[in-house]
C-alpha positions as CSV (number, residue, x, y, z in Angstrom):
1,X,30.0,-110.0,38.1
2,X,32.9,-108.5,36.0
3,X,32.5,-104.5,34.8
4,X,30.4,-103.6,31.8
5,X,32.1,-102.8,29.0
6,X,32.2,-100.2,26.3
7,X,31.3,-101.2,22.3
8,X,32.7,-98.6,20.5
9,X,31.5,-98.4,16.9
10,X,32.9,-95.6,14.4
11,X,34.2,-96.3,10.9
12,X,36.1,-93.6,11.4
13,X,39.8,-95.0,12.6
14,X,41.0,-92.1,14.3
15,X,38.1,-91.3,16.0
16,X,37.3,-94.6,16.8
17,X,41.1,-95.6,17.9
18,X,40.7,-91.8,20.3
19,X,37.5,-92.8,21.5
20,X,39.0,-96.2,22.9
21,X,42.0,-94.8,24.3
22,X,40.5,-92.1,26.2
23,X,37.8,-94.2,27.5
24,X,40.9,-96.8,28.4
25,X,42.9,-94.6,30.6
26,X,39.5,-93.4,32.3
27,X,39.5,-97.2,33.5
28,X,36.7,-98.9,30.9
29,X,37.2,-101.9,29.2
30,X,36.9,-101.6,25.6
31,X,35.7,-103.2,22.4
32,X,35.7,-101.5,19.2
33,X,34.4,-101.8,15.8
34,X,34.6,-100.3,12.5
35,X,31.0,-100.7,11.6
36,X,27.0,-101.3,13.2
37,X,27.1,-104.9,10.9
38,X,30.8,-106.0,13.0
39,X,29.0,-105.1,16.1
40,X,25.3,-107.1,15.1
41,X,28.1,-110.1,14.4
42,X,29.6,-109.9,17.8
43,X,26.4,-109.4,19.6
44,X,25.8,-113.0,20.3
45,X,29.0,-113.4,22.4
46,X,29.2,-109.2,23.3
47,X,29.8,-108.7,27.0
48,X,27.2,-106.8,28.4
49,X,28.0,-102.8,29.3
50,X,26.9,-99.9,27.0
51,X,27.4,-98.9,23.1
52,X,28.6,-95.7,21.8
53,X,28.3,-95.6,18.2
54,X,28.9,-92.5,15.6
55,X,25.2,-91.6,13.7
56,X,26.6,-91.7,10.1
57,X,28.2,-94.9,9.2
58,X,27.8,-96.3,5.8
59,X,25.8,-99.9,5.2
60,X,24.1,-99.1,8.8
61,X,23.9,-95.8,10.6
62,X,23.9,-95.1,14.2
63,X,20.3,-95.0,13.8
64,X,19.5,-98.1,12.3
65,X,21.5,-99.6,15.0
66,X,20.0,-98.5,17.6
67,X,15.9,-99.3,16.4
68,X,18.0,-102.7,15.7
69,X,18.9,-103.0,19.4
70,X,15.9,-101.7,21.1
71,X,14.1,-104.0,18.6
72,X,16.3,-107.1,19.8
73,X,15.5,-106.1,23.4
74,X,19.0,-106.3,24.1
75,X,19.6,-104.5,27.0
76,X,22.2,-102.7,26.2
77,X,22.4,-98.7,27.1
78,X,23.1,-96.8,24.0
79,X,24.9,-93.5,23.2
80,X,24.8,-91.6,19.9
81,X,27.7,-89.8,18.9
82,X,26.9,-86.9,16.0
83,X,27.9,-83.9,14.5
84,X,26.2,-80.8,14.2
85,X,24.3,-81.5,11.4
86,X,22.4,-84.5,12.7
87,X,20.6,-83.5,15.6
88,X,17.4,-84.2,14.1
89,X,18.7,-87.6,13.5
90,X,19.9,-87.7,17.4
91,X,16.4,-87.1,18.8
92,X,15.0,-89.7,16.5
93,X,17.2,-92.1,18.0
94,X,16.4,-90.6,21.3
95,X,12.6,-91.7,20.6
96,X,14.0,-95.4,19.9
97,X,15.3,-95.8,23.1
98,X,19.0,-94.0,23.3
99,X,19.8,-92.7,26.2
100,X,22.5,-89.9,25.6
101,X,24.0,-88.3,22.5
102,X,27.4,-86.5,22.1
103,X,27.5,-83.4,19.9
104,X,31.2,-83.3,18.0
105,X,33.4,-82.3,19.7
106,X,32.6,-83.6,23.2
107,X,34.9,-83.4,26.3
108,X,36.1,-86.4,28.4
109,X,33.6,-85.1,30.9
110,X,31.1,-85.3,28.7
111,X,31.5,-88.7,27.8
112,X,32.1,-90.0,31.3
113,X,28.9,-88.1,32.2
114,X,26.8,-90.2,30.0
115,X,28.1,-93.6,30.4
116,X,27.6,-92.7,34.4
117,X,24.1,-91.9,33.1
118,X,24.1,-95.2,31.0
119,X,25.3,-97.1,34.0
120,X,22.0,-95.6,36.4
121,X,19.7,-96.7,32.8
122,X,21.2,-99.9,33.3
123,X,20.8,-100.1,36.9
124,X,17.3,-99.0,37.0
125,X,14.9,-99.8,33.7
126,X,12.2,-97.5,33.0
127,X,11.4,-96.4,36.3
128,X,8.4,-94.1,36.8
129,X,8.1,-91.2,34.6
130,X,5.1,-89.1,36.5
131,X,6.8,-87.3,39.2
132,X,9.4,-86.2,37.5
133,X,7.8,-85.3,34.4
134,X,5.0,-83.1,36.2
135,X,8.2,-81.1,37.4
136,X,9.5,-80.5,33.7
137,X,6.2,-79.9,32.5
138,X,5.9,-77.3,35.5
139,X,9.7,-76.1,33.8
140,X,7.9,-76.0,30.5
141,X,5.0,-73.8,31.3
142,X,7.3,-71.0,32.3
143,X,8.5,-71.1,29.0
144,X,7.4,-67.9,27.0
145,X,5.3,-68.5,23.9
146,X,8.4,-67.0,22.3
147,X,10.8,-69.4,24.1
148,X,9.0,-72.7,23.5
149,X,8.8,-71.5,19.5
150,X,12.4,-71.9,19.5
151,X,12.4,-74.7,22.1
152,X,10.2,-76.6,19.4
153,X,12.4,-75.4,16.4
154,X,16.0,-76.4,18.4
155,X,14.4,-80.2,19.4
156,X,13.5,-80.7,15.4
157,X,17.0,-80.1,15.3
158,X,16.9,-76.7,13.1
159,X,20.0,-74.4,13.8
160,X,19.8,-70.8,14.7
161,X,20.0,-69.1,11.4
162,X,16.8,-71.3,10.3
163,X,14.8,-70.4,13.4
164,X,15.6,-66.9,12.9
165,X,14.1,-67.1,9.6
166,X,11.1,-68.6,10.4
167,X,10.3,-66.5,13.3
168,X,11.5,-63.1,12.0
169,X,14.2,-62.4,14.3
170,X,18.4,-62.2,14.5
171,X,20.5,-65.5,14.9
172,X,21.7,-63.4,17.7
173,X,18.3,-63.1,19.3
174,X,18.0,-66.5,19.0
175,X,20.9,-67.4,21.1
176,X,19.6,-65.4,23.7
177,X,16.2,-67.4,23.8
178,X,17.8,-70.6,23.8
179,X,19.9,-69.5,26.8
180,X,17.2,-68.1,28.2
181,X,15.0,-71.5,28.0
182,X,18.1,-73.7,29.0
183,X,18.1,-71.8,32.0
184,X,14.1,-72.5,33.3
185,X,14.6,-75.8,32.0
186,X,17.8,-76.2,34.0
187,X,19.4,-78.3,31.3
188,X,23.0,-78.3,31.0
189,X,23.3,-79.7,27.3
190,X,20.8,-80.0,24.7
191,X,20.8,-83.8,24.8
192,X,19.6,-83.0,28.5
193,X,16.9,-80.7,27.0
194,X,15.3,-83.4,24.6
195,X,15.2,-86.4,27.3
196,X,12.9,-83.8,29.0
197,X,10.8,-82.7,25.9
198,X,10.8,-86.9,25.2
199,X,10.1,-87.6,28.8
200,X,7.0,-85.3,29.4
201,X,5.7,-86.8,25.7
202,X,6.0,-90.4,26.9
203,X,4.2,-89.5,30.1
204,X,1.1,-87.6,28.4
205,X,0.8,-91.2,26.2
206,X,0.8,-92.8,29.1
């Protein structure tokens, strides 16, 4: 069976043409494409691996894409590259079935990280939630009332200044909590945090 390969979709040239080479000297094979429509054209005849697309793409965003391809069934692992801006956006993808996204700028590390991630997604489909969801949920409940008010605010994908507003504290203090509750949640990147949140809320719908 020959290695999966990488679709790389970003309308952005650079990016896109950065993206491919570092993911080329890490050993991948590649595929790019300069929009979500050039990659629903090639699907038919795509090799199978994993897609990493940009969210904000005209004609079809990162979004659409993926509801598209969890939609198709098409069993393809899927990464969501976005600024800072669209997190909100992120964890709605999240909820259609993404399995990573990349806050702007990411590190090779990080990138690597989540296609080894995409790879075990790929390798083992929806494997029971319970177990480990009881131990997040157990994370959870050590979560201050204070900390899970910013826990909820941060997943919705509102920045610090915002929270602070809302809950009558410093952008400062703010930082503090969300270090705080990445800590007890033993999360090393937010993206980390919200397949936790995403996994103990598909577990409680059973």
């Amino acid at each position: 069976m020959s290695e999966p390969v990488v679709h790389v979709i970003d309308d952005d040239d650079s990016a896109r043409e950065a993206l491919a080479f570092l993911l080329e000297s890490a050993d991948f094979q590649v595929r790019a494409y300069d929009s979500a429509l050039a990659f629903l054209e090639a699907l038919p005849t795509a090799e199978p691996g994993y897609v990493v697309s940009d969210i904000r793409m005209p004609d079809m965003t990162g979004l659409e894409l993926a509801q598209k391809l969890t939609a198709l069934n098409s069993g393809f692992p899927i990464i969501i590259v976005t600024g800072h801006g669209d997190i909100a956006m992120a964890v709605e993808a999240m909820r259609s079935g993404v399995v990573d996204f990349l806050e702007k700028p990411f590190s090779e590390e990080r990138i690597l990280a989540a296609l080894e991630r995409a790879a075990g997604h790929l390798a083992s489909r929806g494997g029971p939630l319970d177990e480990a969801s009881a131990e997040i949920q157990a994370r959870l409940e050590t979560l201050s009332e204070r900390e899970r008010q910013v826990l909820d605010r941060v997943i919705s994908g509102q920045p610090n200044k915002i929270i602070a507003r809302d809950l009558g504290i410093s952008p400062r203090t703010v930082e503090i909590y969300r270090a705080k509750l990445m800590t007890k949640m033993q999360a090393d990147n937010l993206a980390s945090l919200v397949r936790m949140v995403l996994a103990v809320e598909s577990s409680a719908r059973g």
